[in-house]
N, C-alpha and C positions, 0 to 999 in steps of 0.2 A: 168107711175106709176108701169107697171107691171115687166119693167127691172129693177126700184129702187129696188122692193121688192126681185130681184135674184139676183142683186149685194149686198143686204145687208145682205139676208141669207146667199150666201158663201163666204163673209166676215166674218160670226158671225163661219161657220164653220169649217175657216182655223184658226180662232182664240180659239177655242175647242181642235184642234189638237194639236197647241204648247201649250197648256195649261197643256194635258196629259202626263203626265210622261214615255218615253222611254223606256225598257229593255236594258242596253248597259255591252259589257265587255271593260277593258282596257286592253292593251297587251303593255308593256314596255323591252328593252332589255337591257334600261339605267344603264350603269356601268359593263353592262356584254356584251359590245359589239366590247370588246378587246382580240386579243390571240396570243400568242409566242409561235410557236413550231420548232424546230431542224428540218433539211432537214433529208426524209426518213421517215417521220413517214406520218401516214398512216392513223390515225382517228381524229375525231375531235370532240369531246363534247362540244355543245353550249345551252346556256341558253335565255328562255323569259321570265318574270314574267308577270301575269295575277290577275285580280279582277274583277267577277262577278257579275250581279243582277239577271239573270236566267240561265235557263239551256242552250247550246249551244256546236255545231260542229262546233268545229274550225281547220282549215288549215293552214298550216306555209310552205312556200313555200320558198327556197334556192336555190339562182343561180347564177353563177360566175367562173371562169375560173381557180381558184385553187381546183373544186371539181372535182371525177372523175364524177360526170352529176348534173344534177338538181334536188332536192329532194322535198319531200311534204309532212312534218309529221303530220297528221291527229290526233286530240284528243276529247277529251269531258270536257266540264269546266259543274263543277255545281254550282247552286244557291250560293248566297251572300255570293260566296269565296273574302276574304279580298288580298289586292295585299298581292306580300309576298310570296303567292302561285306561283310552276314559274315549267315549261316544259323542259326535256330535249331531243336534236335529236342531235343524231351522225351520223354525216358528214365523207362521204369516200374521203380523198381526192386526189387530181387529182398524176397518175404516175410517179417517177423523179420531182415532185417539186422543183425548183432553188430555190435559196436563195432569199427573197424579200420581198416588199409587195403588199398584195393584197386585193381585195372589194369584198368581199359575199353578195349579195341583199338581201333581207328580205322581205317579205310581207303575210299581215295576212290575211286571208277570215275568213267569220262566219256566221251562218243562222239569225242570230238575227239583227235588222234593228238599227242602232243606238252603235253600236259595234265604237268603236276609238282605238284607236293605238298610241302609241309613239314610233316604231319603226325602229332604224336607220342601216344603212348597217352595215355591221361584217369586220371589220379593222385587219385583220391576216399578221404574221409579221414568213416569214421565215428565221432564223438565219441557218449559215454555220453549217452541221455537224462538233465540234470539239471532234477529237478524243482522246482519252486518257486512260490510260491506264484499266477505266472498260468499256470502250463504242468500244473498239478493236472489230470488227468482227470476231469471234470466230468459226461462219457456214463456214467450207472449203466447204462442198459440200452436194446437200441433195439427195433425190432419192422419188418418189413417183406417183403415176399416176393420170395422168393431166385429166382423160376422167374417171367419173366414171356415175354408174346408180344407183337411187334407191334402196335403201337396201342392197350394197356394205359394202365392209371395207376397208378405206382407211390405208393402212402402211407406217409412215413416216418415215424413215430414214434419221436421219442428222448425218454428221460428222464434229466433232469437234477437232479445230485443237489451242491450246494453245500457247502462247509468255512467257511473262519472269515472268508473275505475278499469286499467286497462289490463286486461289479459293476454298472458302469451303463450302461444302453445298450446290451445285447448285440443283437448281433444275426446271420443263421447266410444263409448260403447252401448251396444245393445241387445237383448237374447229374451228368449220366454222361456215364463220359469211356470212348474206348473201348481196352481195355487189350491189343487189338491193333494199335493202332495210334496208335502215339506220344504215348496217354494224350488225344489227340484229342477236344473237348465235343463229343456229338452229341444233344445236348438243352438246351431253353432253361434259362436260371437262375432257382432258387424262392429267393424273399427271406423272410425273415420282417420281421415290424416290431420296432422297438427293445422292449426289456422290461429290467427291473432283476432281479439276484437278489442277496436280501438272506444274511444268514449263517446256514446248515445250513436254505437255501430248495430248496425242490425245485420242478420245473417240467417240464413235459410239453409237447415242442414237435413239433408233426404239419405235414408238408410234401407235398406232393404234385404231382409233374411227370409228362408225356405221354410215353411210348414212341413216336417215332415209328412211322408206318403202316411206311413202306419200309424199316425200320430190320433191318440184316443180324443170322442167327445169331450170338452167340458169347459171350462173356467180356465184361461191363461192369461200371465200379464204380460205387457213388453217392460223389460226393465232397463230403464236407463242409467249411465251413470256418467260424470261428466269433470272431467281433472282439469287442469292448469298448470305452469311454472309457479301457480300464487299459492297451493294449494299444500300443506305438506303431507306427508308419506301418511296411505291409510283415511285420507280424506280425502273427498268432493267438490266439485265445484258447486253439484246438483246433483241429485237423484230423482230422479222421474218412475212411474208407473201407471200402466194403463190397462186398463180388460180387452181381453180379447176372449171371444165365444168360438170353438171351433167345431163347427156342425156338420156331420156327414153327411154330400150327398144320397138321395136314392138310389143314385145308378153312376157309377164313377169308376174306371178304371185310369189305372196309369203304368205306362210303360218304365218300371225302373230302371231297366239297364238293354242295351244295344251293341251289342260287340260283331265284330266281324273281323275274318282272320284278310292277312296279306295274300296278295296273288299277283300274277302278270296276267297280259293280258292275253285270252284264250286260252285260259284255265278256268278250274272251278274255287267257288269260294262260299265259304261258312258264313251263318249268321245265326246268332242266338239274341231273340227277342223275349226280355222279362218280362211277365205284365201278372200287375196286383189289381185284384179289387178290392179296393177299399172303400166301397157303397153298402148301403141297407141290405140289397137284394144280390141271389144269384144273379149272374148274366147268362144268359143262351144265347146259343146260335151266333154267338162269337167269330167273328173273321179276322185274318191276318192279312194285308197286303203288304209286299214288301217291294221294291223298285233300288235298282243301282244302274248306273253307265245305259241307261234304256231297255234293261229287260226288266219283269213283270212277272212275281210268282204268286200265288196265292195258297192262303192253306184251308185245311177243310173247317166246318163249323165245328164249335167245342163250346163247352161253359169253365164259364170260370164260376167260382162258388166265393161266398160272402169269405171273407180274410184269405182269401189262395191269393198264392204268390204260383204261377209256376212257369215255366221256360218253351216255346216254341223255336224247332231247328229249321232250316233253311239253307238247299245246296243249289248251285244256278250257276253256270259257267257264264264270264266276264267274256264281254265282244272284242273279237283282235285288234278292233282301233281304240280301243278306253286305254285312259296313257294318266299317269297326273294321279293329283287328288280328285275322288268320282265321290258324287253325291248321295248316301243311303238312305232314302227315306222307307220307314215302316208308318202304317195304319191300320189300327185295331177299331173294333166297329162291329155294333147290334143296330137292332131298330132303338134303341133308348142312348146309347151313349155314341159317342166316336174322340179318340184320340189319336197323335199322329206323334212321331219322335224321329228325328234324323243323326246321324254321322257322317265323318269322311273316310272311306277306305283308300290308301295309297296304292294305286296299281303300276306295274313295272311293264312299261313298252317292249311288244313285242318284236324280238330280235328280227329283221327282214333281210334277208339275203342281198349281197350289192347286183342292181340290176344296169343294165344299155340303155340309155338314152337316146330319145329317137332322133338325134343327129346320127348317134353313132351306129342305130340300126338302118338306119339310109345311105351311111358309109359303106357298110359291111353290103350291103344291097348293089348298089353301083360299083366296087370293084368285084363281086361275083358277077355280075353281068359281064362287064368288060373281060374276065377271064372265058368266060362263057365266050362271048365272039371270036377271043384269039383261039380257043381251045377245043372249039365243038362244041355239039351238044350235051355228050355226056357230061361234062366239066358246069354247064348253063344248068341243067337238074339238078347236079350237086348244088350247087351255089342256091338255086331256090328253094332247096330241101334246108339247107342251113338257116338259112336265113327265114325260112317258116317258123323252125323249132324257136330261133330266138325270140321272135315276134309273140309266140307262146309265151315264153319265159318271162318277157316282159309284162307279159299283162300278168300273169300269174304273179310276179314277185309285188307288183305294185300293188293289185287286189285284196293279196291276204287270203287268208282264211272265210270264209261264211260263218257269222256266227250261227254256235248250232241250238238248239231248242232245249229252253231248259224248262225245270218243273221243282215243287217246292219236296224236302221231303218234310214230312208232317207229322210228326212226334212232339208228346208233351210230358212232363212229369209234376206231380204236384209239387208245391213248393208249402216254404212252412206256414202257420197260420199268421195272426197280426204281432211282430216282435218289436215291441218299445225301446227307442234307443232315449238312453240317456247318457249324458257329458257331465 
């Protein structure tokens, strides 16, 4: 009797379970799971469409032998999004691609139990590069360095070498994308301005964009791309792509920001000095020197730690003659690294009282005298007791102030670890 009653309760309670309604998404790539690209080309934008009933992390995983590896684009789907809703990842694809076709695998992961999928392999079809006369390779030759490090400037030099047909209006952009990661810009875009080239014109075009400071080890490309007035909407003149390896120094800091507030002259003034390491190793025994209008603070030793970002302050009264824009250089500095970073602070001339010119205190001198003789002596003391003070006055208005002696004040706070900007 007592096993009828536990085979009928977890009977009654498998039957409760299908009764309850699921949380599930759909993921469909139906219709979008076809693409034609020309040999050479080098990225791949693909589509999923999705429809939700809660919230959910979901994975999209790509594998297959026309990509340069295997990818995994990670998202977030929310609540009772309707299909319709749909994901895009860009796919690096594989090397020298031959003409052909090829199978990109697909498969969905998702935290949510009850998650379905309509998801069929990616059917990519590469057609023969056909050349003509606007898809001519145009890059004779380029020039740039393959090994850079965080917070670098890469300088691109291409040269360009024209055939029989004339272009107007070219013009070239270029950025790094990162070819671990979904071909991802993680640098801002260099323009150039429009130019013409005429026929069998040659042309020599230099660009030059920022490695960011936090920017991770690894595998980057510069991606070029290259229009015309000949070219229509959504097309190229050229597309280019190059490696770039970006290796951390051992020991490397860099100062990211420098700010200092406004003053007049013979006041005091702020300065807030950022500095990242973005090297292998701690730094010790870190130093700050900072310089503006001719003073000189220094602050005390400190470390910065592998990925710290953090802030040193700086207070220093400005000398009573710095007038104008004054020059701020700061310098940070171990026994293994040193950098240096400068600004302008605008300082406001200090107000000087109107003073006697020594015509007019030689004036004021000779007729006290001369009262002096007609008036006695008493009148001749006055007169040179006046004419003392002014002599003071004079030199004091014209002197100014002394500058007084300043000193850094020397506070830091840590800053956040290494954060990845992406565009």
């Amino acid at each position: 009797m007592e096993n009828l009653v536990k085979k009928t309760m977890t009977a009654f309670l498998v039957l409760l379970t299908l009764m309850i309604p699921v949380s599930a998404g759909t993921y469909s790539n139906a219709g979008m799971n076809t693409y034609t690209v020309e040999e050479g080309t080098e990225l791949l934008d693909v589509y999923v469409g999705y429809s939700a009933t809660s919230d959910e992390e979901v994975n999209i995983t790509y594998s297959g032998a026309a990509l340069y590896r295997d990818y995994v684009d990670s998202f977030n789907v929310s609540a009772n999004t309707t299909l319709g809703a749909s994901v895009t990842s860009r796919l690096l694809l594989a090397d020298n691609l031959e003409a052909g076709n090829y199978s990109i695998q697909v498969s969905i992961d998702s935290n949510v139990t009850g998650t379905t999928s309509s998801v069929t392999p990616i059917t990519l079809t590469v057609n023969p590069d056909i050349v003509d006369e606007l898809e001519a390779n145009l890059v004779a030759d380029n020039d740039y360095e393959e090994e850079v490090s965080p917070g670098d400037t890469i300088v691109l030099e291409l040269e360009l070498e024209n055939g029989n047909t004339i272009y107007n209006d070219v013009s070239l952009e270029a950025y790094l994308v990162d070819a671990l990661n979904n071909g991802k810009r993680v640098s801002d875009i260099q323009e150039t301005g429009d130019f013409n080239l005429g026929v069998e014109e040659q042309e020599v075009v230099t660009m030059e964009f920022l490695v960011e400071d936090d920017l991770d080890e690894g595998t980057y490309y510069i991606y070029v791309i290259a229009t015309s007035d000949e070219t229509s909407e959504g097309e190229s003149l050229f597309e280019e792509m190059y490696e770039v390896t970006v290796e951390r120094d051992e020991h490397s800091l860099v100062v990211t920001d420098l700010r200092v507030s406004n003053a007049a002259a013979g006041e005091t003034v702020d300065v807030a000095v950022t500095i990242l390491n973005n090297g292998q190793t701690d730094e010790d025994n870190v130093l700050v020197s900072l310089s503006v209008a001719g003073q000189t603070v220094t602050s005390d030793y400190f470390t910065v730690e592998e990925d710290e970002e953090l802030v040193r302050y700086f207070t220093l009264t400005l000398p009573s003659g710095a007038s104008g824009n004054e020059l701020v250089t700061v310098a940070v500095a171990n026994e293994d690294v040193s950098v240096s970073s400068s600004t302008t602070v605008n300082v406001e001339a200090r107000n000087q009282a109107a003073s006697l010119t020594e015509e007019q205190v030689a004036a004021l001198l000779e007729a006290r005298l001369n009262q002096g003789n007609n008036n006695g002596f008493d009148d001749l003391s006055l007169g040179w007791l006046v004419a003392g003070l002014l002599v003071v006055y004079l030199l004091v208005s014209n002197r100014g102030l002394m500058p007084t002696t300043s000193r850094a004040a020397s506070t830091s706070s840590r800053g956040r670890r290494s954060s990845k900007k992406y565009y």
